[in-house]
C-alpha positions in Angstrom: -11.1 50.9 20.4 -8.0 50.4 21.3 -6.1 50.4 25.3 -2.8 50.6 25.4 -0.9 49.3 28.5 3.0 49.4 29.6 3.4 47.1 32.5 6.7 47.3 34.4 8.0 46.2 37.5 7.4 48.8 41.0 11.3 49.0 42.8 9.7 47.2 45.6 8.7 44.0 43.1 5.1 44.7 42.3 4.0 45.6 39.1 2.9 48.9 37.7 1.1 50.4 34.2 1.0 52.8 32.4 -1.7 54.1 30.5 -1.2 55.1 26.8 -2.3 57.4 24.4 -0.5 55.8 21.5 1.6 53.1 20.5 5.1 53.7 21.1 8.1 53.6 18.5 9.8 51.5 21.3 9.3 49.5 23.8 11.6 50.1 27.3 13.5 47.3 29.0 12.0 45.3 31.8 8.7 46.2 30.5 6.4 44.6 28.1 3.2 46.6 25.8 -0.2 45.5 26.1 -2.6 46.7 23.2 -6.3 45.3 24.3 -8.5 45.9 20.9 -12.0 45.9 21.1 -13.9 46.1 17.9 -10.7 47.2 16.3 -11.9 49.6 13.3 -9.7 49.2 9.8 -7.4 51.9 10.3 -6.5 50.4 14.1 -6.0 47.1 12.4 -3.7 49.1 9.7 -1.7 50.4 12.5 -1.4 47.3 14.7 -0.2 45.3 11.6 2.5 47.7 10.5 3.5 48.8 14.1 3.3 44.8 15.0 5.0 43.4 11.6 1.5 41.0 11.3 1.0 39.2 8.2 -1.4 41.0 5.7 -3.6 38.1 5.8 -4.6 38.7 9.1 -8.5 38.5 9.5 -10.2 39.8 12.6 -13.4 38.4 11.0 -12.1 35.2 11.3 -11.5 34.8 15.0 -15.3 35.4 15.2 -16.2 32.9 12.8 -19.1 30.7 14.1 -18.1 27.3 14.2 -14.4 28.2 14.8 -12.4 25.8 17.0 -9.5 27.0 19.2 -6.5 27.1 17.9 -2.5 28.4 18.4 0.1 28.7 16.1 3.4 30.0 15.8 5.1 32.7 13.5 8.9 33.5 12.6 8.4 36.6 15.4 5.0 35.8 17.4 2.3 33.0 18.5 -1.1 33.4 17.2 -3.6 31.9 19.7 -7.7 31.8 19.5 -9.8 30.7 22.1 -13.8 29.8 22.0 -15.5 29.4 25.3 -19.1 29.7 26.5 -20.8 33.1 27.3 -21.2 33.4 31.0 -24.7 35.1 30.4 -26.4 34.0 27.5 -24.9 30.5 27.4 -27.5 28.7 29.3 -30.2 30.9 27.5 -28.9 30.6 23.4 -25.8 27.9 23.7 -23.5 31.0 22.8 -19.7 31.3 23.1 -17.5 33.7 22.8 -14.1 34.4 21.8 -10.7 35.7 22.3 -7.6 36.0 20.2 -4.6 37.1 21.5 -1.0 37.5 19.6 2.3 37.5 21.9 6.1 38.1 21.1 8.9 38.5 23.5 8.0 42.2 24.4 4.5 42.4 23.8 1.2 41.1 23.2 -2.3 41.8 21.6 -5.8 41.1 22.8 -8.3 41.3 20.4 -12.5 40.4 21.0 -15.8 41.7 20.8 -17.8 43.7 22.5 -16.8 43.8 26.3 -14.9 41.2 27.6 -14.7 40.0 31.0 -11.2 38.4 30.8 -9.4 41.8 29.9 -11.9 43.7 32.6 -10.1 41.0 35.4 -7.0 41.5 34.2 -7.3 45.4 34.0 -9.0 45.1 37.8 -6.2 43.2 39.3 -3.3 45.1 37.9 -4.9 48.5 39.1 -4.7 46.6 42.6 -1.7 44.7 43.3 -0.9 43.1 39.9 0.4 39.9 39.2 3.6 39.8 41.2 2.6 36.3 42.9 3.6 34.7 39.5 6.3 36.5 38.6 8.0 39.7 40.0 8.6 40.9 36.1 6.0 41.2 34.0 6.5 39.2 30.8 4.1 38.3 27.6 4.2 34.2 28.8 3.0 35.4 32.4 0.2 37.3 30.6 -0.6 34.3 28.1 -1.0 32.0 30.9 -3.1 34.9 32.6 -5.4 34.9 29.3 -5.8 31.2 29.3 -6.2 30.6 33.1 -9.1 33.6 33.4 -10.6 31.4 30.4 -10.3 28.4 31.8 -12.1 29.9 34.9 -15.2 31.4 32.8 -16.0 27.4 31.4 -15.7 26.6 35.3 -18.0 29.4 36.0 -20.2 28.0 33.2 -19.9 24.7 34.5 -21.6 25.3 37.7 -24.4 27.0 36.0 -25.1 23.7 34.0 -24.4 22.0 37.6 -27.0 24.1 39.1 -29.8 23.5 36.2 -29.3 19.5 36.3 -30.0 19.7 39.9 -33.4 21.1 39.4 -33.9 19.0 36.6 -33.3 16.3 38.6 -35.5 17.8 41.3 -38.3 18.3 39.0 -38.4 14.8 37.5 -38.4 13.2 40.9 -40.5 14.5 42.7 -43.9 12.8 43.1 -45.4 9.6 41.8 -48.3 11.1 40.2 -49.1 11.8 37.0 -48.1 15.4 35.9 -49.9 17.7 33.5 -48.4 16.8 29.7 -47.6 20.6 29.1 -45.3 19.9 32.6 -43.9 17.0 31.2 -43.1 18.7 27.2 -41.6 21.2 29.2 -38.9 19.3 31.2 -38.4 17.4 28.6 -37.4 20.4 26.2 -35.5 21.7 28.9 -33.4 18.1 29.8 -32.4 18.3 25.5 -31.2 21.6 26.0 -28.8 20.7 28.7 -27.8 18.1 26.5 -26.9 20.5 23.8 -25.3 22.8 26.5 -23.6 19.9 28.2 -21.6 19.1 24.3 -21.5 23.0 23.6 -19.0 23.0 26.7 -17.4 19.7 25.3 -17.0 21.0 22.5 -15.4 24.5 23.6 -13.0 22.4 26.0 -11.4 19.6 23.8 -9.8 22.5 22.0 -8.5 24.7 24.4 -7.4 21.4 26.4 -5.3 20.7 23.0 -4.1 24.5 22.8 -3.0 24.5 26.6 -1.3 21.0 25.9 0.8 22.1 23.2 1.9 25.3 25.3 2.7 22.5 28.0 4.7 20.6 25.9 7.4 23.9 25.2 6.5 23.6 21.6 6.6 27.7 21.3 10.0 30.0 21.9 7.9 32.7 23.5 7.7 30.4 27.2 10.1 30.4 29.2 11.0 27.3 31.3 10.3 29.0 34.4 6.2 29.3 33.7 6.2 25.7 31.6 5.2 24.7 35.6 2.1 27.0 35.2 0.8 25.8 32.3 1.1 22.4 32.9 -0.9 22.1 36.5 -3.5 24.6 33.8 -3.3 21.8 31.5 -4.5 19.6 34.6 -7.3 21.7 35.1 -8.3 21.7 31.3 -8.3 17.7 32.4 -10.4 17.9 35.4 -13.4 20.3 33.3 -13.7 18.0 30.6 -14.3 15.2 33.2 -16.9 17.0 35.0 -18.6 17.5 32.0 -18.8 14.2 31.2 -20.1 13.5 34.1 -23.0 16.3 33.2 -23.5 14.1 30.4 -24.0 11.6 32.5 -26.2 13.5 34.8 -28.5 14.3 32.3 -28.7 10.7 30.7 -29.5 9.4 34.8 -32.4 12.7 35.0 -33.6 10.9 31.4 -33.8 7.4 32.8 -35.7 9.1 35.9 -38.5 10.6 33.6 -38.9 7.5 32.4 -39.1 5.8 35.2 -41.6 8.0 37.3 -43.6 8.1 34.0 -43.7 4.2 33.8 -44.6 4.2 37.2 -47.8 6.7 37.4 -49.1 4.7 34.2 -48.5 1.3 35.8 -50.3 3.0 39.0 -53.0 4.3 36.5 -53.6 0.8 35.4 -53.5 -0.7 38.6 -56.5 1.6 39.7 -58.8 0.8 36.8 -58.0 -2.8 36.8 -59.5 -2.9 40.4 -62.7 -0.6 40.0 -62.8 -3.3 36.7 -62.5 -6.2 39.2 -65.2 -5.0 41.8 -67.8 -4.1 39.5 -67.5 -7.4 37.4 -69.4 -9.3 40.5 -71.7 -6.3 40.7 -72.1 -6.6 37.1 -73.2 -10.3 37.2 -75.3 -9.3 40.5 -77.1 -6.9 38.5 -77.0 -9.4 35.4 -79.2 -11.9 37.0 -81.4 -9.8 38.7 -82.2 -7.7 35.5 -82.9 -11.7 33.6 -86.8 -12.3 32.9 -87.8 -16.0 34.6 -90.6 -17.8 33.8 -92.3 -19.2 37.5 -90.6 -21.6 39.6 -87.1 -20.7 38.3 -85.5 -19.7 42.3 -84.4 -16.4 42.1 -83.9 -15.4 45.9 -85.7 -12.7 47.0 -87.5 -12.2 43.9 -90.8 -12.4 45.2 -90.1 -10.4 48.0 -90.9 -6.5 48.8 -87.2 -6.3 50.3 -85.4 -8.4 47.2 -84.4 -5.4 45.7 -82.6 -3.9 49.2 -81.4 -7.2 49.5 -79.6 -7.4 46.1 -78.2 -4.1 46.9 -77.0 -5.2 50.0 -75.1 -7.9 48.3 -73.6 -5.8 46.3 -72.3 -3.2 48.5 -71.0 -6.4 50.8 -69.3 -7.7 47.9 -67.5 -4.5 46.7 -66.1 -4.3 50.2 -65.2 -7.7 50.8 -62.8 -7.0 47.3 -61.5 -4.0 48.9 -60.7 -5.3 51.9 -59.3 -8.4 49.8 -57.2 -6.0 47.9 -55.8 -3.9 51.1 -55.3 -7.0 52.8 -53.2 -8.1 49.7 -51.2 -4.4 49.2 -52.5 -3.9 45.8 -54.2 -0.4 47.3 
């Protein structure tokens, strides 16, 4: 499906669109074309590439390529540019990202992706409102490129937070308490602390590249920017900075909520021992008690009490007076 746009500038300097049936023979001056394809079937690709002058090689299929980094490069008459980033709702769920590809000359500029996309649905929304005239009075393709790749930008921000948001539970989760947790508990946070990690370099990993595609732009290595929006894209190129080092430090985040599992789990098995190494140590004297009481004697061996009614009470007195003279030893000593 294809939505055709021509943006132009209102007398009073905002912008304004027009909505299109068809692609048009020519474009007007002081206006730029906007073709958003979505699912693009094989006879709109037909006409894009011979309205457009786009090589014949030109794949769709290979912007959706799993596996396929981000990437921009430059033609005699356009810039091709692709751009992977995580899926704001099935990210956290399925590590899945999603992906963009968008072609720019001079006058106008394609959007192609799958499915619905909530960078062209902003774009759309704003423009129906009050446009983009804060960036430029004129609407141009390298306004609208940097509008592309600063929406992006914003949606691995988004994402971001949601990792943000799960580490803190995490974190939560493996703190809390001293005491020993069920093992199904346990399995369970620790499936969920690897998929963070995987989510955590699935963001990395969507980042570097669009950090290296926003560089380039930066750096004026394409005709298509003008000098006046270089500005923009390098404070973007900043922010491309900035999310890769809060990622890292999600890495880091999630290595810390590792070292805490380990820790509260060494602790409640120290604990553990602690406990049965005391019961050990009050019921060894009771033990030996019990031990010399239980021993058949010949007559005359001493054994106190052991020809008394009341030696048997007695020996149990000793015992209990003994295992409470430990615990009080043990209190006394903060090993309970």
């Amino acid at each position: 499906m294809l939505t055709i746009t021509q943006l132009r500038r209102y007398d009073n300097g905002q912008w304004h669109s027009d909505n299109l049936e068809t692609v048009p023979e020519k474009i007007g001056e002081a206006s730029i074309l906007w073709v958003d394809a979505e699912d693009p079937s094989d006879a709109e690709m037909v006409l894009l590439k011979s309205r457009f002058g786009l090589i014949e090689n030109f794949k769709l299929e290979e912007f959706g390529e799993e596996g396929r980094r981000s990437k921009i490069e430059e033609y005699e008459n356009f810039v091709s540019c692709v751009v992977r980033f995580p899926h704001r709702e099935h990210f956290l769920t399925d590590t899945q990202t999603d992906w963009l590809a968008v072609i720019a000359s001079k006058s106008w500029i394609l959007s192609f992706h799958k499915g619905h996309s909530y960078i062209t649905c902003e774009i759309y929304k704003k423009i129906s409102t009050h446009g983009y005239f804060a960036l430029s009075l004129l609407p141009s393709t390298d306004i609208l490129f940097y509008i592309f790749l600063d929406l992006i930008t914003n949606e691995c921000f988004y994402v971001s937070d949601l990792v943000q948001e799960k580490l803190q539970g995490l974190s939560q989760t493996a703190a809390e308490g001293f005491r020993q947790r069920p093992r199904d508990s346990n399995r369970t946070l620790r499936v969920e602390i690897a998929k963070a990690r995987d989510q955590a370099l699935g963001l990395r990993q969507s980042i570097g590249p669009l950090r290296e595609v926003v560089g380039r732009v930066a750096r004026g290595e394409f005709a298509i920017i003008s000098s006046e929006t270089l500005p923009r894209f390098e404070e973007l190129y900043d922010r491309t900075i900035s999310l890769i080092e809060v990622i890292d430090t999600h890495r880091e985040e999630i290595h810390d909520i590792g070292d805490i599992l380990i820790n509260v789990q060494t602790l409640t098995t120290n604990n553990i021992i602690r406990v049965l190494t005391i019961i050990s140590a009050v019921f060894l004297p009771l033990t030996l008690i019990a031990g010399i009481y239980g021993t058949n004697f010949g007559r005359g061996f001493l054994v106190p009490g052991s020809n008394s009614s009341y030696g048997f009470y007695a020996m149990i007195v000793l015992m209990l007076s003994v295992a409470v003279g430990l615990i009080i030893v043990f209190r006394r000593k903060g090993w309970l």
